[in-house]
Chimera marker file (.cmm) of the C-alpha trace (Angstrom):
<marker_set name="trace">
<marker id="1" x="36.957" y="39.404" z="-56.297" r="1" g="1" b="0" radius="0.5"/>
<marker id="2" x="39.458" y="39.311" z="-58.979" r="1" g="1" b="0" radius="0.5"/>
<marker id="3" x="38.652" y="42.660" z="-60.097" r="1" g="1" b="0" radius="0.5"/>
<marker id="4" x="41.023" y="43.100" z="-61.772" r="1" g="1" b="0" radius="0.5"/>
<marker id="5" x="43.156" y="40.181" z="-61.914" r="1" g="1" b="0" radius="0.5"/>
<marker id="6" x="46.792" y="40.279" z="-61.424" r="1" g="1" b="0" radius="0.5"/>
<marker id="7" x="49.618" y="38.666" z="-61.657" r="1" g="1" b="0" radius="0.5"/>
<marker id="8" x="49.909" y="38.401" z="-57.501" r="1" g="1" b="0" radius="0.5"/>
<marker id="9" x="46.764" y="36.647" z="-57.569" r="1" g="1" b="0" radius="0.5"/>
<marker id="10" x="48.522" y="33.995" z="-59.638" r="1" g="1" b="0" radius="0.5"/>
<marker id="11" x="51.938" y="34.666" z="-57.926" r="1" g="1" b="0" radius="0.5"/>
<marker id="12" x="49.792" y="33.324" z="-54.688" r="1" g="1" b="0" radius="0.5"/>
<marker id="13" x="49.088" y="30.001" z="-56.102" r="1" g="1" b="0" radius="0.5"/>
<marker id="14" x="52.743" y="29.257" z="-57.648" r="1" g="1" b="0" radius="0.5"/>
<marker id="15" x="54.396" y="29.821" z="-54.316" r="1" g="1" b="0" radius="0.5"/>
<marker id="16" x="51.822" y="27.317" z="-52.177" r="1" g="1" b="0" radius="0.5"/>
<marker id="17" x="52.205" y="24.636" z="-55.264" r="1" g="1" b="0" radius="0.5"/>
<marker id="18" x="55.941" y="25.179" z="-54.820" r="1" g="1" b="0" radius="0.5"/>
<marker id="19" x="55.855" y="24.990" z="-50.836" r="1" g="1" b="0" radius="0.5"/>
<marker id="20" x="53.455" y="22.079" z="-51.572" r="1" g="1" b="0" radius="0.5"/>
<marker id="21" x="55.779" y="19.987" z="-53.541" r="1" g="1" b="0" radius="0.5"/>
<marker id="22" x="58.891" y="21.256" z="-51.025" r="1" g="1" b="0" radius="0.5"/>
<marker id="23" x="56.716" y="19.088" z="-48.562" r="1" g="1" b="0" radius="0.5"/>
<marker id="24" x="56.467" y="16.030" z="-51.113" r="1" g="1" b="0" radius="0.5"/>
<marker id="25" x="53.132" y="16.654" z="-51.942" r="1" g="1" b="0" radius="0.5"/>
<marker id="26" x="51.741" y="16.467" z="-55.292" r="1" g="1" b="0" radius="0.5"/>
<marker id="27" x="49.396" y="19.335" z="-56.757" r="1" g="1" b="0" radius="0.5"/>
<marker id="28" x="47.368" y="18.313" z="-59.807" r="1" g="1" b="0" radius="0.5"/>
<marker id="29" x="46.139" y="22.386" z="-60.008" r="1" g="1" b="0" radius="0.5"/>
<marker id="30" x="44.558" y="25.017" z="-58.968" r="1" g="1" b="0" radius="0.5"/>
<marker id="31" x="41.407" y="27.759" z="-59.519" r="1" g="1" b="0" radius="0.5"/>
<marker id="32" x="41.310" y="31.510" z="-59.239" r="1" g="1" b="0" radius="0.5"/>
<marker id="33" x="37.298" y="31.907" z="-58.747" r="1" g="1" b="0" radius="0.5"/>
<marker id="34" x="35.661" y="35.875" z="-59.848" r="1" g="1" b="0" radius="0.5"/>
<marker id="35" x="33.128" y="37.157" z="-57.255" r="1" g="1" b="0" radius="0.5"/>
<marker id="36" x="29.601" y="37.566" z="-58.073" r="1" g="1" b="0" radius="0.5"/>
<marker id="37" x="28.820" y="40.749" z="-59.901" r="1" g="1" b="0" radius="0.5"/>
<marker id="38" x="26.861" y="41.705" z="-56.290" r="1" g="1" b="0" radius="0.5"/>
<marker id="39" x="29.275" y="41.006" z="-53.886" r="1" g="1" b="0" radius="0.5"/>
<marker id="40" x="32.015" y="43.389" z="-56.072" r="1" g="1" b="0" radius="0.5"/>
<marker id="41" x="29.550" y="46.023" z="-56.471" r="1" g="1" b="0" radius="0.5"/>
<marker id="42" x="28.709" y="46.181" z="-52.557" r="1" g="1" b="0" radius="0.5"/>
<marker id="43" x="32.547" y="46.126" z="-51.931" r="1" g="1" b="0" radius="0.5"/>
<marker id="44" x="33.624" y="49.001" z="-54.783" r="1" g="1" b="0" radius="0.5"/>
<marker id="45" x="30.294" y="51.312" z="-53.421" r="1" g="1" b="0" radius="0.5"/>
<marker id="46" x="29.044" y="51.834" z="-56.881" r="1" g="1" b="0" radius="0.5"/>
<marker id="47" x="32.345" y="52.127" z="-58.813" r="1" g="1" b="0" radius="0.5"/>
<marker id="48" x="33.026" y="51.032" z="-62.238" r="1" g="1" b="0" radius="0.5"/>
<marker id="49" x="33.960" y="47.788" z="-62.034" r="1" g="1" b="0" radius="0.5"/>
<marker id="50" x="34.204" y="44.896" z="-64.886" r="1" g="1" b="0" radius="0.5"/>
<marker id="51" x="31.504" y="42.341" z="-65.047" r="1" g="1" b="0" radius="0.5"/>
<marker id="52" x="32.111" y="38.254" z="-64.474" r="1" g="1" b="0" radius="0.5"/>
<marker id="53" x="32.126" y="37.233" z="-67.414" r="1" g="1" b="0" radius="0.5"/>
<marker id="54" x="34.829" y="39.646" z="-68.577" r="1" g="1" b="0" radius="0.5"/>
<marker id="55" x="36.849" y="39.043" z="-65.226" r="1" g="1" b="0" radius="0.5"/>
<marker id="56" x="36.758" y="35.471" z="-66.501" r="1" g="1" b="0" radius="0.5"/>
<marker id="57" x="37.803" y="36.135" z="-69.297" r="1" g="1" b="0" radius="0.5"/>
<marker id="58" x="40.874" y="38.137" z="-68.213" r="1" g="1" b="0" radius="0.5"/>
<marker id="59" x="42.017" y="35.411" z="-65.963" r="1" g="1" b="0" radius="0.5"/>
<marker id="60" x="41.994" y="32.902" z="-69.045" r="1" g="1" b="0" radius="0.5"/>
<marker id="61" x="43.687" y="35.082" z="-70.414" r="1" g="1" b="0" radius="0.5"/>
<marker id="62" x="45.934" y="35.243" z="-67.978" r="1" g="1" b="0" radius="0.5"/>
<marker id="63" x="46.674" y="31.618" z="-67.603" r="1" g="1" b="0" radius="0.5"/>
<marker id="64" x="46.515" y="30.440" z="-71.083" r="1" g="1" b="0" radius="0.5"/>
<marker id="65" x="50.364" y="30.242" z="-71.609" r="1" g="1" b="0" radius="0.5"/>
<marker id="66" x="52.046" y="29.606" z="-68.558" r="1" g="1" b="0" radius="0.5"/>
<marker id="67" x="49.978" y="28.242" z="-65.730" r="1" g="1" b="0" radius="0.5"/>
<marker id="68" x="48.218" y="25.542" z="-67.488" r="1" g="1" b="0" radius="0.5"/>
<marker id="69" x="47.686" y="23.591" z="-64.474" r="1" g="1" b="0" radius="0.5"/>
<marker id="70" x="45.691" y="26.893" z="-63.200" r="1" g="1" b="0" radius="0.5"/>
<marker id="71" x="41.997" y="26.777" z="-64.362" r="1" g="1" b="0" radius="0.5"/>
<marker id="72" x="39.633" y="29.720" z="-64.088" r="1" g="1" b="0" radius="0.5"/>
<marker id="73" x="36.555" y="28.672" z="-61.874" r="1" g="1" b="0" radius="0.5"/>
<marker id="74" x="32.868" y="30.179" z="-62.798" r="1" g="1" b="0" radius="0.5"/>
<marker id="75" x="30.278" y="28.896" z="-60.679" r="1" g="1" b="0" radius="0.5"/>
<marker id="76" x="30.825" y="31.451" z="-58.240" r="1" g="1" b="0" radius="0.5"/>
<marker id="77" x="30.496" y="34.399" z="-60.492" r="1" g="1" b="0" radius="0.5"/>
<marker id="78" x="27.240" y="32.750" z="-62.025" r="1" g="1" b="0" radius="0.5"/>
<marker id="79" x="24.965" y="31.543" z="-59.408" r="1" g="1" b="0" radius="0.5"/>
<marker id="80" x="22.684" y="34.642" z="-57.794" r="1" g="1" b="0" radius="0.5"/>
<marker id="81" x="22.588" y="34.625" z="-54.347" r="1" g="1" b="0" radius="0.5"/>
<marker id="82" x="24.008" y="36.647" z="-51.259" r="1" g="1" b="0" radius="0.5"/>
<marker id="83" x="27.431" y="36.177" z="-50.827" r="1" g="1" b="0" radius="0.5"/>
<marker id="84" x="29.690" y="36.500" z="-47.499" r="1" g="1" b="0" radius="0.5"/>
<marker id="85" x="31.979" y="39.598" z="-47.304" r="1" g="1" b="0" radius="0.5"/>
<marker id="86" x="34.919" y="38.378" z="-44.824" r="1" g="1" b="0" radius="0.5"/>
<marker id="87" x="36.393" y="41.727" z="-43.369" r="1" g="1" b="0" radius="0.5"/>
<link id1="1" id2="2" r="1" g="1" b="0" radius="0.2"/>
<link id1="2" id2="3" r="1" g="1" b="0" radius="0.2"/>
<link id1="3" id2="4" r="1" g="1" b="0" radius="0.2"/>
<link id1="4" id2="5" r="1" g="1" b="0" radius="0.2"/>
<link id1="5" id2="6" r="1" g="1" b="0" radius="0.2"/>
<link id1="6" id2="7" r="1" g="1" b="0" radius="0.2"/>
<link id1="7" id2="8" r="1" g="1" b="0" radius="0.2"/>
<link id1="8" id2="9" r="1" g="1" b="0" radius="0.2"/>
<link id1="9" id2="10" r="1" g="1" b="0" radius="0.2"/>
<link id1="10" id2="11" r="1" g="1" b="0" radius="0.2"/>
<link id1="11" id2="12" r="1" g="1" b="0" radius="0.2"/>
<link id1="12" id2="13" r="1" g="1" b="0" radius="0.2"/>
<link id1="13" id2="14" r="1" g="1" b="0" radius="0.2"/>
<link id1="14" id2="15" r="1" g="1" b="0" radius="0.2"/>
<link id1="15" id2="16" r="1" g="1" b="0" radius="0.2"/>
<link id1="16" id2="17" r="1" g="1" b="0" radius="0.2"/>
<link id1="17" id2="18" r="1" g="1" b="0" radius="0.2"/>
<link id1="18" id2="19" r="1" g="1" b="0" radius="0.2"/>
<link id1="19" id2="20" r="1" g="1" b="0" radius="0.2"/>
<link id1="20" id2="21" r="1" g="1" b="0" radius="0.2"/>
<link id1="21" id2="22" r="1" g="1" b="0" radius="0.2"/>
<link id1="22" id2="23" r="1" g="1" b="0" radius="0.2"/>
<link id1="23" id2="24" r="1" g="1" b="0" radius="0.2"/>
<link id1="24" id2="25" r="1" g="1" b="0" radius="0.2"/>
<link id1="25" id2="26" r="1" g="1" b="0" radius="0.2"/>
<link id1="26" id2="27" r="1" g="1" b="0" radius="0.2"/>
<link id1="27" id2="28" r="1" g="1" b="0" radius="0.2"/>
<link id1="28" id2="29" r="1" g="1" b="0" radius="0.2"/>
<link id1="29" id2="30" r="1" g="1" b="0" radius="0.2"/>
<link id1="30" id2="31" r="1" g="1" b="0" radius="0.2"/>
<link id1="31" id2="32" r="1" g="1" b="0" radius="0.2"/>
<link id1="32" id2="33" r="1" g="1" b="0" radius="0.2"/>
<link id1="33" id2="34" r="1" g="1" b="0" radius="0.2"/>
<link id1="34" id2="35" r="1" g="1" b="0" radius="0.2"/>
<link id1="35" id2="36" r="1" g="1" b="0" radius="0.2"/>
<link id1="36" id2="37" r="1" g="1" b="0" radius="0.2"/>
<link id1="37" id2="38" r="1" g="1" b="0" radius="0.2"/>
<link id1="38" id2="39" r="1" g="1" b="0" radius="0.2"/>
<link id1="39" id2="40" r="1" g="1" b="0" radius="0.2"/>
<link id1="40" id2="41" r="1" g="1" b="0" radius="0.2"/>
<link id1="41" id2="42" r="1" g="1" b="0" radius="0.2"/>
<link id1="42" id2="43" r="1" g="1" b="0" radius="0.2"/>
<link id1="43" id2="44" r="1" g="1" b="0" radius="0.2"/>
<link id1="44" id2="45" r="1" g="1" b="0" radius="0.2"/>
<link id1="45" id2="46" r="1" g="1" b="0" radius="0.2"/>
<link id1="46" id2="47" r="1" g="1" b="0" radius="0.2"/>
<link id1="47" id2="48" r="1" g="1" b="0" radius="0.2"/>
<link id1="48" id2="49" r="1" g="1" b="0" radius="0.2"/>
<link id1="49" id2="50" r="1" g="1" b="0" radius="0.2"/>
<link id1="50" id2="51" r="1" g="1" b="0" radius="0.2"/>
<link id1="51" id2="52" r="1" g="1" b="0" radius="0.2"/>
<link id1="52" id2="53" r="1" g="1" b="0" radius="0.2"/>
<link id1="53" id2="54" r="1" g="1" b="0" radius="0.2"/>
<link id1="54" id2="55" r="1" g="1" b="0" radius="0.2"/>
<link id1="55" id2="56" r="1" g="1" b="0" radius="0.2"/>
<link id1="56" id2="57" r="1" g="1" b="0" radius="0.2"/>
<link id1="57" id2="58" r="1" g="1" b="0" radius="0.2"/>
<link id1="58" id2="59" r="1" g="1" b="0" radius="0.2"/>
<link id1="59" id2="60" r="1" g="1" b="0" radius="0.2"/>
<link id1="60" id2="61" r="1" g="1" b="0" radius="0.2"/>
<link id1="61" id2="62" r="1" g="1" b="0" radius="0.2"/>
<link id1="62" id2="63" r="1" g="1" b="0" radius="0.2"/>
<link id1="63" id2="64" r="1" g="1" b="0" radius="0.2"/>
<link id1="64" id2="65" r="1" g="1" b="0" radius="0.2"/>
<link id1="65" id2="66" r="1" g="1" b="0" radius="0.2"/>
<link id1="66" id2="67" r="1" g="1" b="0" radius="0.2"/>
<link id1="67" id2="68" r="1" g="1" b="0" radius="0.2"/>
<link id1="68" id2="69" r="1" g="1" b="0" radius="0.2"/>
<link id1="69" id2="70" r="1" g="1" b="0" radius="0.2"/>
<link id1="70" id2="71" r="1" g="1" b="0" radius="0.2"/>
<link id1="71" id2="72" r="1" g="1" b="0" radius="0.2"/>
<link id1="72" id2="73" r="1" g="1" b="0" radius="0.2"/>
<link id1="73" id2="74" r="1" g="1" b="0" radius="0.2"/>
<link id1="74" id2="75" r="1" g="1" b="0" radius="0.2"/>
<link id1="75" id2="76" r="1" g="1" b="0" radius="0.2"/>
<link id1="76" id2="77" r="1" g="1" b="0" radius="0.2"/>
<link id1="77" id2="78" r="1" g="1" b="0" radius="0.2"/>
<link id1="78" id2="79" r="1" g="1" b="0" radius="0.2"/>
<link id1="79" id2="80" r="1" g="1" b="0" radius="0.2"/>
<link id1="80" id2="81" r="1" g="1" b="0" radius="0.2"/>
<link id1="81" id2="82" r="1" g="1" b="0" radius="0.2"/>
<link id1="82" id2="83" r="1" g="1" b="0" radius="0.2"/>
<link id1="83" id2="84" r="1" g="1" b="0" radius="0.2"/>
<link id1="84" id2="85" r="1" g="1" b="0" radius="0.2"/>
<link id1="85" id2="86" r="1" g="1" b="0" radius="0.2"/>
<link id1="86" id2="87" r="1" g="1" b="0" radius="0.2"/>
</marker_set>
């Protein structure tokens, strides 16, 4: 959900690139995706939470200056619709 975003969220991503590249492969980036505004609603049971756009935000924010390969991904948190919870 990203909500909020955190540095382990990005921490996540460095260490499979690394393990990636320990295994000669070559990664050209990566995304960090926020949830839908419904699906982080249903999962917080009606507490304050921050909206897309400005969890976004925060993760290009985030990313700006030291994980430029990392890009922040929007579709998700834009298109209405149900969306899967995975337990």
């Amino acid at each position: 959900a990203l909500c909020p975003v955190h540095i382990g969220h990005v921490d996540m991503l460095v260490r499979a690139k690394v393990a990636m590249e320990k295994n000669g492969y070559t990664v050209l980036g990566g995304w960090l995706s926020p949830s839908h505004d419904s699906y982080v609603s249903g999962k917080l049971h009606g507490q304050f939470y921050a909206e897309a756009k400005h969890r976004a935000q925060c993760v290009k924010l985030l990313l700006e200056e030291d994980f430029a390969w990392i890009k922040v991904s929007t579709w998700e948190c834009s298109v209405e619709g149900r969306w899967p919870d995975y337990p």
